[in-house]
Each structure stands twice: as structure tokens, then as C-alpha cells.
VEXDREN-2710 file (C-alpha; in Angstrom, 1 decimal):
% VEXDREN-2710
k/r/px/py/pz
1/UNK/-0.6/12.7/36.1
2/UNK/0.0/14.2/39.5
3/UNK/-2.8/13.9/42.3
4/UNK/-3.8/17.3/44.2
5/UNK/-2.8/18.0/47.6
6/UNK/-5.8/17.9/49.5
7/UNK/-6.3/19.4/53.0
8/UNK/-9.4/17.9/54.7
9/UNK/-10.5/20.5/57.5
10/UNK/-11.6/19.6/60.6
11/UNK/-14.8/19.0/61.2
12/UNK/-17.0/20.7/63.7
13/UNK/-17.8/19.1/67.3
14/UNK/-21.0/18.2/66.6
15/UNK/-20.3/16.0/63.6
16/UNK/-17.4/14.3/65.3
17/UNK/-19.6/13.7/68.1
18/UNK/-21.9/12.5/65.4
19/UNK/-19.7/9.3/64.6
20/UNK/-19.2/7.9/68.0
21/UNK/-20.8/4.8/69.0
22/UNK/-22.9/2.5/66.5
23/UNK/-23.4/5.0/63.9
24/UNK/-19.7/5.4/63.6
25/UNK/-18.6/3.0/60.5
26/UNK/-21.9/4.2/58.3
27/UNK/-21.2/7.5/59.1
28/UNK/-17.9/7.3/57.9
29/UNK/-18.5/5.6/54.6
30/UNK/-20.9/8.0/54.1
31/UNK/-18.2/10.7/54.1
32/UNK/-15.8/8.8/52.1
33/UNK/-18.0/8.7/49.2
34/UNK/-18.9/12.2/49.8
35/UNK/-14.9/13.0/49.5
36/UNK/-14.5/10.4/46.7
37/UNK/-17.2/12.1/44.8
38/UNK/-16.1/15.7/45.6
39/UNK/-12.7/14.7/44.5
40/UNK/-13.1/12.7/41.4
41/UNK/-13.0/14.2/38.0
42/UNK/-16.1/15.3/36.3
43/UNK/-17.1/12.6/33.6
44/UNK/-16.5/14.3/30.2
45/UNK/-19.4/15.0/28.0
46/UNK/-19.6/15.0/24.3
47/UNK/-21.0/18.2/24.6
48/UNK/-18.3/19.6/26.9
49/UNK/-15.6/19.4/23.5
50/UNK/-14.9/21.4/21.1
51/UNK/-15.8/20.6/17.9
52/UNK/-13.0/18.8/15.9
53/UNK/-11.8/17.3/19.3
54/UNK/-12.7/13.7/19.9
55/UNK/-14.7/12.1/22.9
56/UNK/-11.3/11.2/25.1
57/UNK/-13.5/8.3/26.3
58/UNK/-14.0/6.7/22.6
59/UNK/-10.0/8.1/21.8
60/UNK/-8.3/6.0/24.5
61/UNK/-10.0/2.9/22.6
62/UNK/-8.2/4.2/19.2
63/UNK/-4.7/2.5/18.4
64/UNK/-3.6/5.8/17.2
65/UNK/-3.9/7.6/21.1
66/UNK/-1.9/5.1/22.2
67/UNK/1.6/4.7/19.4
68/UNK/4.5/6.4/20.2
69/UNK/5.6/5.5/16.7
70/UNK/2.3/6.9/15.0
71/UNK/3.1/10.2/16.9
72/UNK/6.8/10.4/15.9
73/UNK/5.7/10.1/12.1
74/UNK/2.8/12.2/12.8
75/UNK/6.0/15.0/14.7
76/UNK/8.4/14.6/12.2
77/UNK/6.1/15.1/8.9
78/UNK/8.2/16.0/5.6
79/UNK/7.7/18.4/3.5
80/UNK/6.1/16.6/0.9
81/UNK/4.0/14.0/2.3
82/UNK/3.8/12.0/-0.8
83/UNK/7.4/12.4/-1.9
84/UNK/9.4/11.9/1.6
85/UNK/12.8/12.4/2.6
86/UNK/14.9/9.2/3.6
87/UNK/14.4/9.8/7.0
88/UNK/11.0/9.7/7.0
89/UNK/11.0/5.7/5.5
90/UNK/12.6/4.7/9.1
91/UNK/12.4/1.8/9.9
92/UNK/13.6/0.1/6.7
93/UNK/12.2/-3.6/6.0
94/UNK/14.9/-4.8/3.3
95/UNK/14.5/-6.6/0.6
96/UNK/18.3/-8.0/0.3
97/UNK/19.3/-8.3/-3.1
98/UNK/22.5/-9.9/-5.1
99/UNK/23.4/-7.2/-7.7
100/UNK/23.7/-8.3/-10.9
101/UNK/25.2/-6.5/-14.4
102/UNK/23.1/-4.7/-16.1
103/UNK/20.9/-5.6/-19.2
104/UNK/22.0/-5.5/-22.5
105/UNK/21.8/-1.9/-24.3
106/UNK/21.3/-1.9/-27.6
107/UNK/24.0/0.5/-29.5
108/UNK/22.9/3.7/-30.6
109/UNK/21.6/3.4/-34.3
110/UNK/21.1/-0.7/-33.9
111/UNK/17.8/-0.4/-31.8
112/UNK/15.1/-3.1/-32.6
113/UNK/12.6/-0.7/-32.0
114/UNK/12.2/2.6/-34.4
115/UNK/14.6/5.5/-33.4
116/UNK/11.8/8.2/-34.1
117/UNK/9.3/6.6/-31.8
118/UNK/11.7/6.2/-28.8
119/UNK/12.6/9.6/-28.9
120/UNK/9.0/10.9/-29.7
121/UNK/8.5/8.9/-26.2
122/UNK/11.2/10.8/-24.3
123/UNK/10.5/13.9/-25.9
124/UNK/6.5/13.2/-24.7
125/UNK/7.8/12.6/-21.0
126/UNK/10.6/14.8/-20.3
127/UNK/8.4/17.9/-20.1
128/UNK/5.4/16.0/-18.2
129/UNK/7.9/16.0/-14.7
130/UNK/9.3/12.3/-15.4
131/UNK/11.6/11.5/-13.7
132/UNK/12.9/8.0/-15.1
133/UNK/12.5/6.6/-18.6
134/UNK/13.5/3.2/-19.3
135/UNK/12.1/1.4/-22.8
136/UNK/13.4/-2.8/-22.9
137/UNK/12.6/-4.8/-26.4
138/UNK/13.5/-8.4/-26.6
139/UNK/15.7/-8.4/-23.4
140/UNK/18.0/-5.2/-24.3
141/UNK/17.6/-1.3/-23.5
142/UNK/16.3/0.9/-26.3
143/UNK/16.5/3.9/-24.4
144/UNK/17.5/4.8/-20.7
145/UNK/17.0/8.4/-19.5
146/UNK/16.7/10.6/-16.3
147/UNK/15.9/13.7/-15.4
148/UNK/15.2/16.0/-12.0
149/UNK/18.3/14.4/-10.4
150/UNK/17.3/11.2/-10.6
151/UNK/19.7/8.4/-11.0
152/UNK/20.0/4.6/-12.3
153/UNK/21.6/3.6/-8.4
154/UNK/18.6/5.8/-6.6
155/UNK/15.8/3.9/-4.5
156/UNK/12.7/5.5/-6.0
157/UNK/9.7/5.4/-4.5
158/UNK/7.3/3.1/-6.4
159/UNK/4.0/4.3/-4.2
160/UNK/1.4/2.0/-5.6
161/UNK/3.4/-0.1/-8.0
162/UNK/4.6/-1.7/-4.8
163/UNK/0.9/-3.3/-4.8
164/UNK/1.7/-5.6/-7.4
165/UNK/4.5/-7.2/-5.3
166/UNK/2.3/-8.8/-3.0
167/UNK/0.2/-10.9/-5.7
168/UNK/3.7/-11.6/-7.7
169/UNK/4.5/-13.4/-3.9
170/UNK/1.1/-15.0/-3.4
171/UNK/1.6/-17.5/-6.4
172/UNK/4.4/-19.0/-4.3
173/UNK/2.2/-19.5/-1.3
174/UNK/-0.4/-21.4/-3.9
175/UNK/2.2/-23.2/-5.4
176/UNK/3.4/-24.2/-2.3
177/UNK/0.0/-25.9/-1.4
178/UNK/-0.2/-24.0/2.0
179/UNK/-3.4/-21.9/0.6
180/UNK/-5.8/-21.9/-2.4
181/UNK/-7.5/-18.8/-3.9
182/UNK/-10.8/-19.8/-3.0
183/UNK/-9.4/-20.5/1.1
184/UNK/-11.6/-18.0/3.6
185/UNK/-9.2/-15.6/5.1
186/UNK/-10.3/-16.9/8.3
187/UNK/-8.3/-20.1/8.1
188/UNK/-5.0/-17.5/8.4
189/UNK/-6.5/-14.7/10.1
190/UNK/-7.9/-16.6/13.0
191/UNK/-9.4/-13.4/15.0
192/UNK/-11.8/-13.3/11.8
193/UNK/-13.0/-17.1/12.3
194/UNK/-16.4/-16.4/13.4
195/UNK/-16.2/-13.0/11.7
196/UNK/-18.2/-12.5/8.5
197/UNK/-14.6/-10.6/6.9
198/UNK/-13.4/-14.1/7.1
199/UNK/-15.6/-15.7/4.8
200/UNK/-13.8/-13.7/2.1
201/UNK/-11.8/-15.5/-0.3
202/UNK/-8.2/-14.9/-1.1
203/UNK/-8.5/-14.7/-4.3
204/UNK/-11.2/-11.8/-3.6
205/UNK/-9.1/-10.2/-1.6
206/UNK/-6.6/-10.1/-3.7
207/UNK/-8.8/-8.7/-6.7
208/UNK/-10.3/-5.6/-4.9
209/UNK/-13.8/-7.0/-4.4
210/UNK/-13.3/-8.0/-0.7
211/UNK/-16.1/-5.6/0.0
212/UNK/-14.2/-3.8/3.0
213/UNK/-14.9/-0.2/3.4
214/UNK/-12.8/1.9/1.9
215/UNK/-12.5/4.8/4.0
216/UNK/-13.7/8.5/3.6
217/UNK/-10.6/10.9/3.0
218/UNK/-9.7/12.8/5.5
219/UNK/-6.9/15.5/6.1
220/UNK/-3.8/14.3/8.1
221/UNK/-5.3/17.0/10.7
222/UNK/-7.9/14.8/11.9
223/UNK/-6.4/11.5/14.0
224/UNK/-9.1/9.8/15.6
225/UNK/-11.3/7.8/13.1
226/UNK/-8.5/8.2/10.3
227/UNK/-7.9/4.6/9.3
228/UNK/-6.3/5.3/6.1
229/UNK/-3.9/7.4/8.4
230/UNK/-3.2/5.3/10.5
231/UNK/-2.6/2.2/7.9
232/UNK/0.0/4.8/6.5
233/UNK/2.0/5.9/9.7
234/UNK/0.7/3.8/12.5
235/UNK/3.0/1.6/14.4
236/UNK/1.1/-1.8/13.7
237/UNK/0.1/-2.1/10.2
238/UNK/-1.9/-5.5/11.1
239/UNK/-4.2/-3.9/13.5
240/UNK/-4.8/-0.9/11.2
241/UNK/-5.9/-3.4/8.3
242/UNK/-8.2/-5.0/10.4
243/UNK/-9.7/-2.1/11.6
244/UNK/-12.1/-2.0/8.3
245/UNK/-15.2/-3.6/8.8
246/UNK/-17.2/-5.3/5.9
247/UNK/-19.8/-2.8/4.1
248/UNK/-20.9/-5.2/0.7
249/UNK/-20.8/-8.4/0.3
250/UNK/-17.8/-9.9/-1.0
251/UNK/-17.3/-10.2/-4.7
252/UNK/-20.3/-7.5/-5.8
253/UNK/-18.3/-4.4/-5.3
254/UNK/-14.8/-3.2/-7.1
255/UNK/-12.9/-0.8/-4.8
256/UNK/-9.4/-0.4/-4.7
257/UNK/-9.5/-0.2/-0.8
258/UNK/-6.0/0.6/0.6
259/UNK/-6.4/-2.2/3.1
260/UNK/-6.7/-5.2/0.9
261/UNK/-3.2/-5.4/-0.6
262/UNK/-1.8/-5.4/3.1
263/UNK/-4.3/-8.4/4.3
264/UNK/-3.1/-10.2/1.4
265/UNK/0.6/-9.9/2.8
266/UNK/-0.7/-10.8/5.9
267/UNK/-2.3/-14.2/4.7
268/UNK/1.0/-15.1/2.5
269/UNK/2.9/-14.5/6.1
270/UNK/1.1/-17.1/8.0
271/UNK/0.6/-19.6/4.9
272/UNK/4.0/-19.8/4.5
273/UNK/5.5/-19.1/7.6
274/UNK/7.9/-16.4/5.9
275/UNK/8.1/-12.2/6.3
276/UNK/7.0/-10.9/2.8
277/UNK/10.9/-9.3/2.7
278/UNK/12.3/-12.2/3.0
279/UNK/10.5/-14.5/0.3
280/UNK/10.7/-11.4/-2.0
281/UNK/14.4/-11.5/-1.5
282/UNK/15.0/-15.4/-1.5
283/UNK/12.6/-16.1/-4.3
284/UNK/12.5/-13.3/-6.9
285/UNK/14.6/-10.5/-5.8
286/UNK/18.3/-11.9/-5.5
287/UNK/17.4/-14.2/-8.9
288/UNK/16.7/-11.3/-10.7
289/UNK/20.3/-9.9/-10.1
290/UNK/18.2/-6.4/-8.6
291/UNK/19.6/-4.7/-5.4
292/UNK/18.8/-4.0/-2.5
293/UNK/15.3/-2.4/-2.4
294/UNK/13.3/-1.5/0.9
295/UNK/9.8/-1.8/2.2
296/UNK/8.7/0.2/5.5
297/UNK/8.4/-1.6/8.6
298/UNK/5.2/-0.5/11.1
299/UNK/7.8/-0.6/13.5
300/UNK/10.8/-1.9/14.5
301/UNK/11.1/-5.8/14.6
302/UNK/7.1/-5.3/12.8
303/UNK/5.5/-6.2/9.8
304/UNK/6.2/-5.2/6.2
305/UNK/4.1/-1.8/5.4
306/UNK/3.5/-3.1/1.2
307/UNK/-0.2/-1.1/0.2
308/UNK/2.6/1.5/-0.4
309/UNK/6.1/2.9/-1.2
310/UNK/8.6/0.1/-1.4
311/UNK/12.0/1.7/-2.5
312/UNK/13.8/0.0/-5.3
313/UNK/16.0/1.8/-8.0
314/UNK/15.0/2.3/-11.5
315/UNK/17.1/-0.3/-13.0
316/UNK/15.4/-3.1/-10.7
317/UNK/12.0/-1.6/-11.3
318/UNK/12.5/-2.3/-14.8
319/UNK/13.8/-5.6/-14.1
320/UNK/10.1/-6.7/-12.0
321/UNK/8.7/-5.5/-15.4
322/UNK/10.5/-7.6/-17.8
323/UNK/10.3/-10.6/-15.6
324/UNK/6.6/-10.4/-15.7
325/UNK/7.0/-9.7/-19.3
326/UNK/8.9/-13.0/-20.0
327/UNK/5.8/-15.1/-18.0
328/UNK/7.9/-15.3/-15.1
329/UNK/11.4/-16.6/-16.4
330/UNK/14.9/-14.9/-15.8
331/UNK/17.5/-15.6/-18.2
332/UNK/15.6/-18.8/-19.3
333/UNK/15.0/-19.9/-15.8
334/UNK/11.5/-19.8/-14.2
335/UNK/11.7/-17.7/-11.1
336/UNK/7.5/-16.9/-10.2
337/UNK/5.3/-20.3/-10.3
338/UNK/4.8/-21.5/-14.1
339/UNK/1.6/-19.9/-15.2
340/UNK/1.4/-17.5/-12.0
341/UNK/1.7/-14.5/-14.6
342/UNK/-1.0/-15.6/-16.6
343/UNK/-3.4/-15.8/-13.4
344/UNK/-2.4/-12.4/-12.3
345/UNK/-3.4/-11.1/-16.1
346/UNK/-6.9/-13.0/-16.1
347/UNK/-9.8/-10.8/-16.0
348/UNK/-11.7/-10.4/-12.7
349/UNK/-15.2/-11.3/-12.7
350/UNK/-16.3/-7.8/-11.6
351/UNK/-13.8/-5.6/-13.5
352/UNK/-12.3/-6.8/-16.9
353/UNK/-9.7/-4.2/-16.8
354/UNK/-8.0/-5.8/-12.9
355/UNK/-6.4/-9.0/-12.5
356/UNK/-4.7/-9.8/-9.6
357/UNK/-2.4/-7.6/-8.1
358/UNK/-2.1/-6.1/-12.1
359/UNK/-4.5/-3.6/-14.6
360/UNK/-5.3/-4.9/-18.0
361/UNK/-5.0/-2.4/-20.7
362/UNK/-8.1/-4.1/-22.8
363/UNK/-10.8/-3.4/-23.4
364/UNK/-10.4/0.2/-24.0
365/UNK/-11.8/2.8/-21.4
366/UNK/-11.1/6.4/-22.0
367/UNK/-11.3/6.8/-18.1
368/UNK/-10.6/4.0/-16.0
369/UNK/-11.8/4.1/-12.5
370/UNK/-10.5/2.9/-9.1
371/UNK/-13.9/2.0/-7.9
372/UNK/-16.7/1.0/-9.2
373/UNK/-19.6/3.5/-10.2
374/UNK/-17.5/6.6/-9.9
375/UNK/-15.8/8.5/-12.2
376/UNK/-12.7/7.7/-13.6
377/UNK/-9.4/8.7/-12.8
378/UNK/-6.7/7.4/-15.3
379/UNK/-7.1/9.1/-18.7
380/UNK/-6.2/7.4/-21.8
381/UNK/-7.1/9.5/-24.8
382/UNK/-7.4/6.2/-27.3
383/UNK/-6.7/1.8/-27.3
384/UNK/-3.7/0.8/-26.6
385/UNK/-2.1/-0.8/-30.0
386/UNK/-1.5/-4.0/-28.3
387/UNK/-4.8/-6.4/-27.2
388/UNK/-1.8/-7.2/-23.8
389/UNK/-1.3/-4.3/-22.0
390/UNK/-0.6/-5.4/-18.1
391/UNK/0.1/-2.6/-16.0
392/UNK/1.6/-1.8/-12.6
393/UNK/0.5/1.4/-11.3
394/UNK/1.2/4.2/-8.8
395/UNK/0.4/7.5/-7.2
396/UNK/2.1/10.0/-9.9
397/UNK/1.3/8.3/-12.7
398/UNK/4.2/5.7/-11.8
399/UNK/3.4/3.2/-14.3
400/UNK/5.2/0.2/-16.2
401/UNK/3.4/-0.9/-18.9
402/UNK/4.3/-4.3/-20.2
403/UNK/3.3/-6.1/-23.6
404/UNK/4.4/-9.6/-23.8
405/UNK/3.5/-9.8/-27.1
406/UNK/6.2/-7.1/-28.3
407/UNK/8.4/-8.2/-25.7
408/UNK/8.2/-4.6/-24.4
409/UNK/8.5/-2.6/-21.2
410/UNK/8.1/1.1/-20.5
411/UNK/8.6/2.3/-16.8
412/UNK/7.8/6.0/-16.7
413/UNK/8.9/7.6/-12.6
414/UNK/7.6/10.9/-12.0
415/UNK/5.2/13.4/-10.8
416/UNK/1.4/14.0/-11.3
417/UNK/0.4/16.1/-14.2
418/UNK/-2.8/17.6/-15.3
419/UNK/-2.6/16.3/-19.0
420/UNK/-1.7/12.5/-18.4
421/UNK/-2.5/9.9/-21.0
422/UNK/-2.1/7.0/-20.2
423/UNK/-1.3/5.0/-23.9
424/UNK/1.0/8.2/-24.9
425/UNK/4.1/6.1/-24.3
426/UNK/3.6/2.6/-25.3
427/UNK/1.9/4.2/-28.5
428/UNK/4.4/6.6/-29.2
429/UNK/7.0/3.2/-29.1
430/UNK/4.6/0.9/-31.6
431/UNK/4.0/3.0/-34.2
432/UNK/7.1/3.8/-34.4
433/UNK/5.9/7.1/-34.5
434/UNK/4.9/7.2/-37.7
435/UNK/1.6/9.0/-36.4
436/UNK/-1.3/8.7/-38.3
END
């Protein structure tokens, strides 16, 4: 900011005659403060802004004032905020793969699952604004379709199935012996040593009962006080998470709070030592034969941004599906932890229908909610016809459902529609349909 010009005038020959002798130093700190006073900006009162305009004295304290990169994103929106353009995923934390062929695909007429309900499947998507259909059985492709200009080779953005990365990665971290589920957060996230958030457990955490606030929704027009804004486009992702204070006590509350997912990655970083890109890509990614997929980084040279919208094509989608599927083995060889897979599908003590880092399709709930006590959001119009329904799930009904018990995996990509339901496809596959 530039300061003023200001002229001081002379003063009259009474007042200089004023400041001779003893008088003279008093006198003329008097005056300074007078001019310091006259001269210094008036203090800004709440009352003095607008309404909608925050306190400039409580903004300056707000990460988001101060982030050149949170005011790029916030410059250079897209049109569709939840469906950006490339640009807008800048800059790219990659997951570096080692492509490998292809599955199997079974031959058309020689499917081990029932023609008529794979098409009744595809024929239930197509007009519902999917985007991707892939159907696996024992190992090999029943069915493989796209649609809206999507292709096999595309990075598609997983939204919230990218929160069931993170818990796939924490079971090497326990394996490891660096950390335990039951481990206080504040043995890795020493600011929060003497902090009540750091007598949360890992394993809470990790199951959505950390009791951290989940924060009121507000429009991208309002900055200051916008956590779940700044978690999304701020320029460091770690000091946005740790922004939310605690509001119940840990383990009494399920809430699917955006923050939790990106703590977790924060713990598995300092345990191990390694950036959650890199131990994807050493330890599942390149052994799965998938290529390269892409978190977001807060910034460049920052953290992984993983609560949302890794990139990864269809194809390797599928692939994280069918390795979870096959308890954690790839081509006979066990890539996740033995048994990691059956922890992530045990049922949480608050919520029978959450894991860790994965939904559980039983028991049966026509709405499932996100948070406990309100109402439900996923819609699933009857039981699934499998007890082992494990699900990964995003924003636009992303979802793969997968049924180790009929070696099965559906990942449906798309758009949100108004009549979802969410055991239409894996349904549709086991009967066969031969609908009742």
C-alpha cells in the first residue's frame, strides 16, 4: 500500500515559542502522537461492514486471505465445479503405474454369467447418464461399455471412491508395525499432543466416528469460514484438515466428515515416512499392471489432496475392485497385507453398514445415510442378493460394488440421477434377470 503525502503546516509563533526551553521534548511528543493519531487509520468495526463481508481483522488470521493458490482455483473456476476440466486438477500428484494387458474378456455367447441379466444391466444404466460399465466374473470381462465420450484409456474422475484408497494404504502402515489402529493420532500429528483431537484413535478416524465437525455447507461465494472450501481448493490441504475442531466425543457419532479421510493420509505419511502417491504406486498400483492415475496436489512440491477426485481410467478402476474382490491377491500373489481386506469389510461399532474406508451392503437399508440421525441419501429399493456386498462410493453415484462370494465386480461411472437404486445393477447380474 502506498503512504499519503502529507504536508505538515507551519505552526503559529505562539506554539513554536511554546516548545522552547524545558517544555520542549514533552511538547513535542505530545504533537507526535497527536499526528500519529490524526494520521493512522480508523480501527475497523464490525459494524462498519457490509453484511456478507468478513471482519478484515478475523480474515487476515484465515489461511484462505492469505493463498495465492486458493485464489487462482478460486479465479480460474470451471464450468462444472464437480466435473472439471484438466486444467483445473493442476498440480498433478501421480500415481506412476506399469501398464499391464488387459483382463481376460470372455467371448460373446461364452459368458459365465447369464447373457439376459448383463444386458438388462446395461440396458438399466445407459439411459440413467452412465458413463462407464464394466461387469468382471471369476477374473474375466462379462461386459465392457461406454457411453458420453468416455473411453477405456480416459482418467475419470472417481470423486469419493478415491476415499477408499487411503484405508487400502493404511494396512501397509499396520503391517509394517510403524502404527496400530488403536494409536492416538497425537503420536503422528504432534501439534495435536496435548490437544483433545489427538486422543482419537486411528482406527476411529478411519471409520468416520472421529467426532470432528463436519462443517455447514456453504456456497463457493462465501470464503472466510468455508472449511470445506478451502480443504477442496486451498493451497495446504494439512492445515485445512486441521482446521476442524472436535464437537462429540470420539466414537459416539457416525459422520462422513470430509476431513477424516485426509488426516488419515496424513498419519500413514509420517508412520511410514512415505507420500501416499508413492506407496500407492510402489505397493499396489504398478503390481496391479494399472496406469498411471493422478491425485491433486494442495500445491506444488505439497501434499496429496485424497478426500476427493483421484484420476484413474476405467480399466484400472475396475482393477482396485477386483483386487479387493480377490482378498487382496493379484494373479495369485498377495499385493495388500493378508487379511487387510477382511478388516476394511468388518462392521464398525457405530454403523454396521461402514467398515474402514468401505460400505457394507448388509443388512439391508432402503435409505442409507452419511450421518448418523439424518435422513438417508443412497436409495436402494430392496436387499442386495448377496449377504457380501462391499462398496466404494462417489459423488454421482460412482460406485463399484464387489461380491467376493460371486467373484463379481460392477463399476458403474456417471452422473447423478433422480431415480438411483442402488442394488439395480448387481441384482439385475444375479438373477440373471430372470425377474421375479
Amino acid at each position: 500500500m502506498t503512504t499519503p503525502h502529507v504536508t505538515t503546516p507551519m505552526r503559529p509563533r505562539s506554539m513554536r515559542a511554546a516548545t522552547r526551553g524545558a517544555g520542549f521534548a514533552t511538547s513535542l511528543a505530545a504533537v507526535a502522537a497527536m499526528l500519529a493519531a490524526a494520521l493512522a487509520p480508523p480501527a475497523p468495526l464490525a459494524a462498519d461492514m457490509p453484511v456478507g463481508v468478513a471482519d478484515p481483522d478475523l480474515a487476515i488470521a484465515d489461511p484462505s486471505y492469505s493463498d495465492p493458490v486458493f485464489f487462482w482455483r478460486m479465479t480460474s473456476m470451471p464450468k462444472d465445479v464437480y466435473e472439471p476440466d484438466a486444467y483445473f486438477y493442476w498440480p498433478p500428484a501421480v500415481i506412476t503405474g506399469q501398464p499391464g494387458p488387459w483382463l481376460p474378456v470372455a467371448k460373446p455367447g461364452r459368458t459365465t454369467l447369464p447373457a439376459a441379466g448383463l444386458e438388462a444391466a446395461a440396458a438399466w444404466a445407459e439411459p440413467r447418464k452412465t458413463n462407464a460399465l464394466i461387469i468382471i466374473h471369476q477374473g474375466k470381462v462379462q461386459l465392457e461399455r461406454y457411453w458420453n465420450g468416455m473411453q477405456p484409456d480416459q482418467l475419470a474422475n472417481g470423486r469419493a471412491l478415491t476415499r477408499s484408497i487411503t484405508p487400502m494404504l493404511l494396512g501397509f502402515a499396520v503391517e509394517s508395525g510403524k502404527l496400530a489402529l488403536e494409536d492416538p493420532l497425537g503420536k503422528f500429528i504432534t501439534e495435536w499432543r496435548d490437544d483433545p483431537r489427538g486422543r482419537i484413535t486411528v482406527r476411529q478416524l478411519a471409520q468416520n466416528v472421529s467426532g470432528l465437525e463436519v462443517a455447514p455447507s456453504l456456497p463457493v461465494s462465501v470464503v472466510y469460514g468455508n472449511k470445506d472450501l478451502y480443504l477442496a481448493y486451498g493451497g495446504d490441504v494439512v492445515r485445512a484438515a486441521m482446521n476442524y475442531p472436535a464437537v462429540h466425543p470420539p466414537g459416539t457419532r457416525f459422520e462422513v466428515a470430509q476431513e477424516n479421510t485426509q488426516l488419515l493420509a496424513l498419519v500413514i505419511e509420517r508412520a511410514t515416512g512415505t507420500p501416499v502417491q508413492t506407496l500407492l504406486s510402489e505397493r499396489v498400483w504398478k503390481r496391479i499392471g494399472a496406469s498411471d492415475a493422478a491425485f491433486q496436489f494442495d500445491r506444488p512440491g505439497g501434499h496429496a489432496r485424497v478426500m476427493c477426485c483421484m484420476r484413474a481410467t476405467p480399466r484400472d478402476w475396475a482393477r482396485v475392485g477386483l483386487l479387493l474382490a480377490q482378498d487382496g491377491k493379484w494373479e495369485g500373489q498377495q499385493v495388500l497385507p493378508a487379511g487387510w481386506v477382511k478388516t476394511m469389510a468388518t462392521p464398525s461399532a457405530r454403523n454396521p453398514n461402514f467398515g474402514l474406508g468401505l460400505w457394507l451392503g448388509s443388512p439391508y437399508v432402503a435409505k442409507r445415510a452419511y450421518f448418523e440421525g439424518e435422513p438417508g441419501v443412497i436409495p436402494q429399493s430392496e436387499p442386495f442378493l448377496a449377504d457380501d456386498v462391499r462398496i466404494m462410493e462417489g459423488g454421482g453415484y460412482r460406485t463399484m460394488f464387489i461380491v467376493p462370494s460371486k467373484q463379481l465386480v460392477i463399476l458403474r461411472h456417471g452422473q447423478q440421477v433422480p431415480d438411483w437404486d442402488n442394488a439395480a445393477l448387481v441384482n439385475a447380474v444375479l438373477r440373471g434377470d430372470g425377474r421375479k
